[in-house]
MDAnalysis code that builds the backbone (N, CA, C; Angstrom):
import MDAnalysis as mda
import numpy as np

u = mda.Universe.empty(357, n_residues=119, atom_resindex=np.repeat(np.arange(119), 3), trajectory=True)
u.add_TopologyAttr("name", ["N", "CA", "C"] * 119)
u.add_TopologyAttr("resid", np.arange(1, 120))
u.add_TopologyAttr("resname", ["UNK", "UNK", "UNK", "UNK", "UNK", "UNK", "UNK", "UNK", "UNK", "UNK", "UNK", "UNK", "UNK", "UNK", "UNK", "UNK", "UNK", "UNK", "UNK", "UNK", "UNK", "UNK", "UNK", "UNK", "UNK", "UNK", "UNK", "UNK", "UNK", "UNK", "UNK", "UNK", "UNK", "UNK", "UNK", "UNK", "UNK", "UNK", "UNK", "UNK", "UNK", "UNK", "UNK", "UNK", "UNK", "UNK", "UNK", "UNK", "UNK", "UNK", "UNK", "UNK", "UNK", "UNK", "UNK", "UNK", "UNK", "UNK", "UNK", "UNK", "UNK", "UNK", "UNK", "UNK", "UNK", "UNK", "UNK", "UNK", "UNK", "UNK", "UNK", "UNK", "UNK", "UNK", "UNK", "UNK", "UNK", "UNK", "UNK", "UNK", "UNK", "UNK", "UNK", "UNK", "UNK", "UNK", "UNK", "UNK", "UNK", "UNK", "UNK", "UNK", "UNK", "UNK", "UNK", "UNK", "UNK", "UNK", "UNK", "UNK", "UNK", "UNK", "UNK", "UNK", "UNK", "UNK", "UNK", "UNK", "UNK", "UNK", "UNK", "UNK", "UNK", "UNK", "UNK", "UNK", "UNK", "UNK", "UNK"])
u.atoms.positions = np.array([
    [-23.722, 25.392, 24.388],
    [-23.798, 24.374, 23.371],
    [-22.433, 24.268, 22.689],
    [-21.805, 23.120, 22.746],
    [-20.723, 22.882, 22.031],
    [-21.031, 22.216, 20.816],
    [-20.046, 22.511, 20.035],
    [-19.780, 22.363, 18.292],
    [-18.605, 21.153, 18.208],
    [-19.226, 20.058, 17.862],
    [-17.555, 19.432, 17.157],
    [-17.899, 19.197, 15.539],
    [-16.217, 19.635, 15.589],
    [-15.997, 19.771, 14.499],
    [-15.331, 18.359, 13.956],
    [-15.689, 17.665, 12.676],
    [-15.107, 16.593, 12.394],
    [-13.888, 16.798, 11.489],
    [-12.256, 16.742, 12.129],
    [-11.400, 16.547, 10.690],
    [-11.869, 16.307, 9.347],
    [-10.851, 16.509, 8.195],
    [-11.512, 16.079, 7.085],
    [-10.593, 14.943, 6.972],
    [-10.452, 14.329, 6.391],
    [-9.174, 13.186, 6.286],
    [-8.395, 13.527, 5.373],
    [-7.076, 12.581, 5.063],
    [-6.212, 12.802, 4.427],
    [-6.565, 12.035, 3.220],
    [-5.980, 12.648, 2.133],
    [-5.758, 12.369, 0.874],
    [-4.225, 11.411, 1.098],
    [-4.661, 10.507, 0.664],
    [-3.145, 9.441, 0.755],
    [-3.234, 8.496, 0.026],
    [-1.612, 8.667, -0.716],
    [-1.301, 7.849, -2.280],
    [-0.318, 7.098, -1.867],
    [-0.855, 5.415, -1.916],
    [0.221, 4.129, -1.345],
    [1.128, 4.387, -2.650],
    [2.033, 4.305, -3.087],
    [2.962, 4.377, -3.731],
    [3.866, 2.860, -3.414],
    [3.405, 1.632, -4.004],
    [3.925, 0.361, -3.957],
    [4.819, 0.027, -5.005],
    [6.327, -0.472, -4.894],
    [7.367, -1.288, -5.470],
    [7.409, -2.508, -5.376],
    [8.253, -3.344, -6.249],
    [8.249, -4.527, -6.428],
    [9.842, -4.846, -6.146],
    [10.366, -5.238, -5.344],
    [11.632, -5.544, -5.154],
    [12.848, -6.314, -6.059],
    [13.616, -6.803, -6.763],
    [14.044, -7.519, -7.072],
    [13.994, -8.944, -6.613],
    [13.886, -9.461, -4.952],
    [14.035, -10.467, -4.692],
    [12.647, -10.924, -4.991],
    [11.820, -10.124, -5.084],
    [10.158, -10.977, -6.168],
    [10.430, -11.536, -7.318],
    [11.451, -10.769, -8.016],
    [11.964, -11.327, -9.250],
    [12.742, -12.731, -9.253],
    [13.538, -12.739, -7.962],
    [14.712, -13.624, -8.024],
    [13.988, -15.184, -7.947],
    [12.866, -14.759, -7.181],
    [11.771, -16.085, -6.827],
    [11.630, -17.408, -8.319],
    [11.654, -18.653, -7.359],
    [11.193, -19.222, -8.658],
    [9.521, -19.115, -8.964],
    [8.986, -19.876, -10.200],
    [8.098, -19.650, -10.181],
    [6.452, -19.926, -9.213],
    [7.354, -21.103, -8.411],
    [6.420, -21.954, -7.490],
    [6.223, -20.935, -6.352],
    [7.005, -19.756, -6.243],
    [6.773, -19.006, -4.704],
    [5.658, -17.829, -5.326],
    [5.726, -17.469, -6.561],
    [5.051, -16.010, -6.761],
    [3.299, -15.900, -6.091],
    [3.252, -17.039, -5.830],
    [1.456, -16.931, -5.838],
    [1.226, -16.552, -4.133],
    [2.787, -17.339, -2.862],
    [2.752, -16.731, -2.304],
    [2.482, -15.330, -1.816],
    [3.742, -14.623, -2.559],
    [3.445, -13.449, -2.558],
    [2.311, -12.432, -3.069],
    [1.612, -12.923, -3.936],
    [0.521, -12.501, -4.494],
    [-0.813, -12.347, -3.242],
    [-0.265, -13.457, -2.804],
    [-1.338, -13.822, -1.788],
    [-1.512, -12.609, -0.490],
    [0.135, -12.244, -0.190],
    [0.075, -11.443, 0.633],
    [-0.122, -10.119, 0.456],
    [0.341, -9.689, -1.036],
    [-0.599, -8.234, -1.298],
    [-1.573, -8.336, -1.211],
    [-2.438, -9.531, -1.257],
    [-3.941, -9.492, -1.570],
    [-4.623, -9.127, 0.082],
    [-3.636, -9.844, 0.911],
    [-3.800, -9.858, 2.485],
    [-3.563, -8.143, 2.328],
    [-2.575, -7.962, 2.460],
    [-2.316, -6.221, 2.739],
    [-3.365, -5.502, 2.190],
    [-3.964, -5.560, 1.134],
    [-4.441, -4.632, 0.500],
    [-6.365, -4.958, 1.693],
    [-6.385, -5.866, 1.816],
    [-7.790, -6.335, 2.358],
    [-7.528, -5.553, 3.814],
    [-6.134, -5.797, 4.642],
    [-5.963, -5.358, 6.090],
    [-6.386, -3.574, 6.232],
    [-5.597, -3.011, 4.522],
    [-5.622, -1.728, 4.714],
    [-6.791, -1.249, 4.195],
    [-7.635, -2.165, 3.605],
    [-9.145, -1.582, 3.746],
    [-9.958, -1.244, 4.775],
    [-9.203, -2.702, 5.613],
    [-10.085, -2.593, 6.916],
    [-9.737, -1.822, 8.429],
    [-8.848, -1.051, 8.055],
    [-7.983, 0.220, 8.929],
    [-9.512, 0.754, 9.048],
    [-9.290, 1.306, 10.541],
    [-10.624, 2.322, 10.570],
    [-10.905, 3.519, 10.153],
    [-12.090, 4.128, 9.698],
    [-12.130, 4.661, 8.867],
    [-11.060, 5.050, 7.183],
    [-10.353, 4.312, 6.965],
    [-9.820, 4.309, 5.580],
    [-11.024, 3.695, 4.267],
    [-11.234, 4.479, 3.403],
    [-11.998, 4.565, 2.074],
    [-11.032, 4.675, 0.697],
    [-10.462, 3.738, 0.487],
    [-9.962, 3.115, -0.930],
    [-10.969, 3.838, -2.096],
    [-10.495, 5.003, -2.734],
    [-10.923, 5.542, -3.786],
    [-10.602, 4.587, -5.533],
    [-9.425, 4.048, -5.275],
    [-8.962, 3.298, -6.697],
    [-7.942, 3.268, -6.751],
    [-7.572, 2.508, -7.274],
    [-6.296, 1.345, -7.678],
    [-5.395, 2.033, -9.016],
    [-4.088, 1.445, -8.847],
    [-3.600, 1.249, -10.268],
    [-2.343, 0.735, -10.371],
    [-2.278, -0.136, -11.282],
    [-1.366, -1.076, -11.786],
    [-0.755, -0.873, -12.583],
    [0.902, -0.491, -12.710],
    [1.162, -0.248, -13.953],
    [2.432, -1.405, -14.699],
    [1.765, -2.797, -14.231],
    [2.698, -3.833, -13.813],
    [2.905, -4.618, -15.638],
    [1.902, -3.917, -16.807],
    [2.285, -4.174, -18.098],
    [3.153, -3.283, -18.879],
    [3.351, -2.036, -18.444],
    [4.128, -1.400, -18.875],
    [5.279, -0.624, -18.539],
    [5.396, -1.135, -17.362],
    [6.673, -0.893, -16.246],
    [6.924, -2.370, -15.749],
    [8.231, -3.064, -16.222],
    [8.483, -4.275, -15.937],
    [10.003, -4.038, -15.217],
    [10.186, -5.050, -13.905],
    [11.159, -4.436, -13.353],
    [11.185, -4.331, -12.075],
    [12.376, -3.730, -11.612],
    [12.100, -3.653, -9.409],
    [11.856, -2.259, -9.881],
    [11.009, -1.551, -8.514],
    [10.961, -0.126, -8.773],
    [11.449, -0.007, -7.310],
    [12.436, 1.085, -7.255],
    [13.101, 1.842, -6.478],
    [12.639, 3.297, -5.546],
    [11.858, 3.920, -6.697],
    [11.525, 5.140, -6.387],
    [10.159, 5.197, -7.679],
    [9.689, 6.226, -7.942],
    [9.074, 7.065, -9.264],
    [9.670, 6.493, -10.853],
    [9.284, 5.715, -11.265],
    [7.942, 5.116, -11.328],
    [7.737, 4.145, -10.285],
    [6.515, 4.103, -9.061],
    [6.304, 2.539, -8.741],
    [5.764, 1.872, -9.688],
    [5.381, 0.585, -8.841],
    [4.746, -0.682, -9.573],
    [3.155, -0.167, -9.565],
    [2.807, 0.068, -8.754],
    [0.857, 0.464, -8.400],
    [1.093, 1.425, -6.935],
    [-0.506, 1.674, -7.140],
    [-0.752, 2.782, -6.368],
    [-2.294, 2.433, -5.550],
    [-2.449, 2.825, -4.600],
    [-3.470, 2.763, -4.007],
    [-3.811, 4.502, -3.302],
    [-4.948, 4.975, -4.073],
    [-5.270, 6.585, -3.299],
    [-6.571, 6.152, -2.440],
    [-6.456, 7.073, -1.586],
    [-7.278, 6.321, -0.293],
    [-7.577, 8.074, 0.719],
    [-8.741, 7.660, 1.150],
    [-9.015, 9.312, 2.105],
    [-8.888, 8.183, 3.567],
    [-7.827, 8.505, 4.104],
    [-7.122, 8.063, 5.829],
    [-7.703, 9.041, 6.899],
    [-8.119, 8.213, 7.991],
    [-8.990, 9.567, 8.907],
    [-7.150, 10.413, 9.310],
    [-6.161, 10.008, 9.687],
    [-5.615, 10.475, 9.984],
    [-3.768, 9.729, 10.068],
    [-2.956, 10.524, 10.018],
    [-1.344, 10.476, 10.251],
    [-0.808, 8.808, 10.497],
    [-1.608, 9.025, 11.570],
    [-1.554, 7.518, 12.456],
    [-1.811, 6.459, 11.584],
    [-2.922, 6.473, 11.196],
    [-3.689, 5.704, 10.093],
    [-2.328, 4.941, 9.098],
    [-1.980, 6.493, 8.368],
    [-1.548, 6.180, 7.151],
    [0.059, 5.341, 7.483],
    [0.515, 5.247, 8.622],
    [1.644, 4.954, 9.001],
    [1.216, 3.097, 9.143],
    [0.004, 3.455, 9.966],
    [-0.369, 1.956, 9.952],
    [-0.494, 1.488, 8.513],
    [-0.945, 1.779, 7.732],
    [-0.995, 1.160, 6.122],
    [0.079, 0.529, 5.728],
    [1.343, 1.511, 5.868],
    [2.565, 0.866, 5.360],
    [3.141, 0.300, 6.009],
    [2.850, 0.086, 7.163],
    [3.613, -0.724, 8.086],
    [2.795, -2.636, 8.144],
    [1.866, -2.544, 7.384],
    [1.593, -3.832, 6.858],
    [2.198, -4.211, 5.824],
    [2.962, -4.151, 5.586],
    [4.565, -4.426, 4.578],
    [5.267, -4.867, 5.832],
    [5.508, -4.640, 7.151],
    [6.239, -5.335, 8.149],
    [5.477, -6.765, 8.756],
    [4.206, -6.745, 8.426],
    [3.869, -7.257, 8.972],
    [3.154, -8.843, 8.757],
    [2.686, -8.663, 7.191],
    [2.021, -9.444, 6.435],
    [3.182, -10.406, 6.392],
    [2.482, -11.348, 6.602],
    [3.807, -12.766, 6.175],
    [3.594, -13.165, 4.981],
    [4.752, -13.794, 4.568],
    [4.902, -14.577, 3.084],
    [5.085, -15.991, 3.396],
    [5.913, -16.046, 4.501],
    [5.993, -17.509, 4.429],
    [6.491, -17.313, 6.861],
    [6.472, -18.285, 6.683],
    [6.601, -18.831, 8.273],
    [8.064, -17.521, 8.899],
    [9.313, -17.304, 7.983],
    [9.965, -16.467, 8.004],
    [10.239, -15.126, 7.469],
    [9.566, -15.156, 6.928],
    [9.670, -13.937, 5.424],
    [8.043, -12.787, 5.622],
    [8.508, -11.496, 5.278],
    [6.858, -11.063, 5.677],
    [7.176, -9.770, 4.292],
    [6.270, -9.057, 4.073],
    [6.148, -8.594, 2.451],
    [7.192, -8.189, 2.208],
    [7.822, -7.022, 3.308],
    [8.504, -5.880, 3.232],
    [9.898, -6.426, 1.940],
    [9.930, -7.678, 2.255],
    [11.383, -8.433, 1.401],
    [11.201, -8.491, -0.022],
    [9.608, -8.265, -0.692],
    [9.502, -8.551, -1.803],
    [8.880, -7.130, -2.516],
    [8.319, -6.265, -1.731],
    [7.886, -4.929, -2.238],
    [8.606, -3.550, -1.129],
    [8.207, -2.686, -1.724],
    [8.393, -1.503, -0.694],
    [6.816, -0.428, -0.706],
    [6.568, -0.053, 0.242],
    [5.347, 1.202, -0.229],
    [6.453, 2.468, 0.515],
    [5.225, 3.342, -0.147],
    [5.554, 4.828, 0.432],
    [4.669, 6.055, 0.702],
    [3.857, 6.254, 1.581],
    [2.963, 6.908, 1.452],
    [3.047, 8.896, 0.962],
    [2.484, 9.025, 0.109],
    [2.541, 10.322, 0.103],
    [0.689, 11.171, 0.547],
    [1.343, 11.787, 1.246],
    [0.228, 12.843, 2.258],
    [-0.553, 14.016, 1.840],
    [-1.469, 14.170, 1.128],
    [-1.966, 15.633, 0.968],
    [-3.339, 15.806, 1.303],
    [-3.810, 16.295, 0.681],
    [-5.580, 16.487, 0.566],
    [-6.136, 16.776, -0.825],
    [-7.592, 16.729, -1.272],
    [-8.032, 16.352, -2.251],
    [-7.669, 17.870, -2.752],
    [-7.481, 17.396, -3.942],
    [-7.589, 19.174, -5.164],
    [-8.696, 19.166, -5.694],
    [-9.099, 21.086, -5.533],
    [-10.634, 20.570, -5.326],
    [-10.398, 22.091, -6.843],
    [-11.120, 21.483, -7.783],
    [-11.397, 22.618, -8.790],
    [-12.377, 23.361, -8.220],
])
């Protein structure tokens, strides 16, 4: 009798920026882009097995491009695996903004990798 054993998944924190050239936009393009986080964020729900634990925005009290720490928002999420989480951020390459343009030009993510802390 064999035993499988199921991985546990990863604990993984999208760590999303806002670029300057979001800023540089006039006001008629922003909804574009809005549009396409909204796309990204829906694509990386629908990654297989990925479970979106909660959100956060810290887009009223951090105004600005973010570079590094502080980002703009965060997405923590349990990823079945490595692969997964690579695919997440790589919908920043992929999501279009416009016929030429695709997110990566107006935000950056960054995934950071661990597992849950368990008291």
């Amino acid at each position: 009798m064999t035993q499988t054993t199921q991985k546990e998944p990863l604990r993984v924190m999208f760590c999303i920026g806002v670029t300057q050239n979001f800023f540089d936009l006039p006001p008629n393009r922003l909804k574009a882009v809005w549009e396409a986080y909204v796309a990204m964020i829906n694509e990386l729900k629908n990654l297989p097995g990925v479970k979106i634990l909660g959100t956060m925005d810290d887009d009223r009290v951090m105004v600005g491009t973010s570079y590094a720490w502080p980002w703009t928002s965060y997405i923590l999420a349990d990823v079945p695996d490595y692969e997964t989480s690579v695919a997440g951020c790589n919908l920043f390459r992929t999501i279009k903004v416009s016929d030429d343009e695709f997110l990566w030009k107006y935000g950056r993510i960054e995934a950071r990798i661990g597992r849950p802390f368990i008291l």
